[in-house]
C-alpha positions as CSV (number, residue, x, y, z in Angstrom):
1,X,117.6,-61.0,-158.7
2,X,120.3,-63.4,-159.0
3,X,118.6,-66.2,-160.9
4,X,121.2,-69.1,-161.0
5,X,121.1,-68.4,-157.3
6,X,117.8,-69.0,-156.7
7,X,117.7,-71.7,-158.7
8,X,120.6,-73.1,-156.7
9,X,118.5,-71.9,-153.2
10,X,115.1,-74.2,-154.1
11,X,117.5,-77.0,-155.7
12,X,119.1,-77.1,-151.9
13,X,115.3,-76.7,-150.4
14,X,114.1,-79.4,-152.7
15,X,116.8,-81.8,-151.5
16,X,116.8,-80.9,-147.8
17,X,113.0,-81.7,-147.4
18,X,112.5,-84.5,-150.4
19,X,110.1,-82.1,-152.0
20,X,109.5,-81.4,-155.5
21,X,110.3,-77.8,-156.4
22,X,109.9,-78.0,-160.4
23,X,106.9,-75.8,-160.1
24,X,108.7,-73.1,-158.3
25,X,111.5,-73.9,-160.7
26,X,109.2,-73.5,-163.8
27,X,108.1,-70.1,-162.0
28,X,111.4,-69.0,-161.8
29,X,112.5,-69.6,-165.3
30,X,109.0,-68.8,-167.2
31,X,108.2,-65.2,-164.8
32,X,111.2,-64.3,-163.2
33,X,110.1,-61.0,-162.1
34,X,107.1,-62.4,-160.5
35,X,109.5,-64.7,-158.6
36,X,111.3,-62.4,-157.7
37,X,107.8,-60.5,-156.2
38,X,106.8,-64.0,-154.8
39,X,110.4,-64.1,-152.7
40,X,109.2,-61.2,-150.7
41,X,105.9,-63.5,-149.7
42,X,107.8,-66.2,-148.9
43,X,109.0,-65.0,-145.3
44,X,105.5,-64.3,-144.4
45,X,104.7,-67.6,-145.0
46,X,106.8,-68.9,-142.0
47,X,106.3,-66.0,-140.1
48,X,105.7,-67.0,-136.3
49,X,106.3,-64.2,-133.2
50,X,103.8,-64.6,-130.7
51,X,102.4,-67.6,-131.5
52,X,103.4,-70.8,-129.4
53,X,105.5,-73.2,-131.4
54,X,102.6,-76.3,-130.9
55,X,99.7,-73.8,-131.9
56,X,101.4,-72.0,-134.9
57,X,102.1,-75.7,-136.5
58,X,98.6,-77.0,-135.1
59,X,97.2,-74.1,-137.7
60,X,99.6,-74.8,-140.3
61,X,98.9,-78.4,-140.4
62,X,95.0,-77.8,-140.2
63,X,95.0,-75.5,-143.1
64,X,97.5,-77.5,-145.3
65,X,95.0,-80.4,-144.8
66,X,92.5,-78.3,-146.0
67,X,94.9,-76.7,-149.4
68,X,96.4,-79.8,-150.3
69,X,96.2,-83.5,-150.4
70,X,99.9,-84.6,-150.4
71,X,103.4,-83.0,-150.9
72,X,102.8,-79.7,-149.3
73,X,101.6,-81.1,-146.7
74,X,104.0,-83.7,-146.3
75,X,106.4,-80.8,-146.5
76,X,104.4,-79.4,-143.8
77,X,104.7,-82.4,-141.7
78,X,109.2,-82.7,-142.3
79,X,109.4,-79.4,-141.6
80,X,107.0,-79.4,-137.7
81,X,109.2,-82.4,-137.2
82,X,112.1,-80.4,-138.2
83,X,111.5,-77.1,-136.0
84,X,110.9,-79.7,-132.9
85,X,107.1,-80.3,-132.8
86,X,106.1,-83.6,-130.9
87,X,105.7,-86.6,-133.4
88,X,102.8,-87.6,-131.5
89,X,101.1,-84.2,-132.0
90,X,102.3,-83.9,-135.4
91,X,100.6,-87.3,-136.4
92,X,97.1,-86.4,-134.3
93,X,96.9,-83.4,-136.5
94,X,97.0,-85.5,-139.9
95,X,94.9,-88.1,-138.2
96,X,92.0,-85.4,-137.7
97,X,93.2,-84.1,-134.6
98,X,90.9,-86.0,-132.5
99,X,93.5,-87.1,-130.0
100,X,94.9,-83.7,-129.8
101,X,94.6,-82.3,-126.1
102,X,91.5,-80.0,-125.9
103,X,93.2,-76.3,-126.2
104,X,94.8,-77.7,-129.5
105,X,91.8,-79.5,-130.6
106,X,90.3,-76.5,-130.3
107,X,93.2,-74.7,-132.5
108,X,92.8,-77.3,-134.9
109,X,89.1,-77.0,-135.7
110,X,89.4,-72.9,-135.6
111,X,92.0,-73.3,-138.0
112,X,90.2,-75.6,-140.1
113,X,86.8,-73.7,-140.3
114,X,89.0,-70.6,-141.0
115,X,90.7,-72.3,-144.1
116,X,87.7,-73.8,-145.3
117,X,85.2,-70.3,-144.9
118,X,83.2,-71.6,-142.7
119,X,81.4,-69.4,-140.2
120,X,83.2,-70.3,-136.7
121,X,80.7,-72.4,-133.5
122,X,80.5,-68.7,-131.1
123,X,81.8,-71.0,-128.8
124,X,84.5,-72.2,-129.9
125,X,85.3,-68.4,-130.9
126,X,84.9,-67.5,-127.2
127,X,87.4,-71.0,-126.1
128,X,89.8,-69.4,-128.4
129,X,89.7,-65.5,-127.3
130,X,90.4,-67.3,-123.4
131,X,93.7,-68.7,-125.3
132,X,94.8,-66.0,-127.7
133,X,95.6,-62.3,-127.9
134,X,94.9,-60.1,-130.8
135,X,98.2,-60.0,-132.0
136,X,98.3,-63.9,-131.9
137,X,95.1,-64.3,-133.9
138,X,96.5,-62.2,-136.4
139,X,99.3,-64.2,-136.9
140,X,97.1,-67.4,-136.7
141,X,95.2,-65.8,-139.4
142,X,98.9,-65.7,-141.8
143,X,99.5,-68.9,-140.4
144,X,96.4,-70.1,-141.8
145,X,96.3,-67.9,-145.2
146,X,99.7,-68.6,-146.2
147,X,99.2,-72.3,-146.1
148,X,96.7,-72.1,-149.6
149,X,99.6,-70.1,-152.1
150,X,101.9,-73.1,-152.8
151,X,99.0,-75.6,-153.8
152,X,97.0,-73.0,-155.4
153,X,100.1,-72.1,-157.8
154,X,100.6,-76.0,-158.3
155,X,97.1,-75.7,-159.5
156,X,97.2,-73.2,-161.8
157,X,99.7,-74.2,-163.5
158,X,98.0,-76.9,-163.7
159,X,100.4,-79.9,-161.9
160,X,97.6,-80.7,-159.4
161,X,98.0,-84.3,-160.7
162,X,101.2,-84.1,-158.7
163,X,99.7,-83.9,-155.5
164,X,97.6,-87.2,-154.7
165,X,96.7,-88.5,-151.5
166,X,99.8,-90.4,-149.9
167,X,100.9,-92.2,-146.6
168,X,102.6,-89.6,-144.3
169,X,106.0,-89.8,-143.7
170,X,107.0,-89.0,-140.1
171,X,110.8,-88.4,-140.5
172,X,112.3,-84.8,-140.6
């Protein structure tokens, strides 16, 4: 691994969505070989095939809601804005998702119960096999997973004091 180029590859990131990347920075210079481990995680943790654009960042910003209390998911919210989410949909999600139309509200509260480990309403189970596949719940279920490794590595190395609840921005 090519360490002065990733260091140049999360300065770029760090500028491009306002977001602070010291932590990934200070993992980079302090365990570069389990950076270089982490890089291979780091495309599963956008990966999105099957899943409709709305419902894969629905998910995301569910279980970031549920992971973190500011930057990552304010990096969340730049980069649903970014990919060409709806404002309006973006912003319903952060407000609770109560005004989200009811196939994503559904979306929403799967994928918050799934982040949080709570045992899912059989109905809403049964609304959501009517609207997804296997192969889609699977990659709901990444969607959803992946959302928890960048605050839990803030955490532990103990920067949590970085993230603090914060007025979302709703500009890419």
């Amino acid at each position: 691994m090519d360490s002065k180029f990733a260091q140049q590859q999360l300065t770029a990131f760090g500028e491009h969505y306002r977001y602070d990347v010291g932590y990934l920075q200070e993992f980079l210079q302090v365990a570069p070989e389990g950076f270089e481990i982490f890089q291979g995680f780091q495309p599963l943790s956008t990966y999105r095939s099957k899943l409709p654009l709305d419902i894969y960042w629905v998910s995301r910003l569910a279980a970031m809601q549920v992971a973190d209390c500011g930057e990552c998911l304010q990096l969340s919210v730049r980069m649903a804005l970014e990919a060409g989410v709806d404002k309006a949909l973006v912003k319903s999600c952060i407000e609770g998702g109560s005004r989200l139309p009811e196939n994503l509200k559904d979306i929403f509260d799967f994928a918050t119960a799934v982040a949080s480990y709570r045992v899912i309403d059989p109905q809403l189970d049964t609304r959501i096999d009517q609207q997804l596949d296997k192969a889609q719940r699977i990659e709901l279920g990444i969607c959803v997973a992946t959302a928890s490794v960048y605050p839990t590595i803030k955490r532990a190395l103990g920067i949590a004091q970085r993230c603090s609840l914060m007025e979302i921005e709703y500009a890419a």
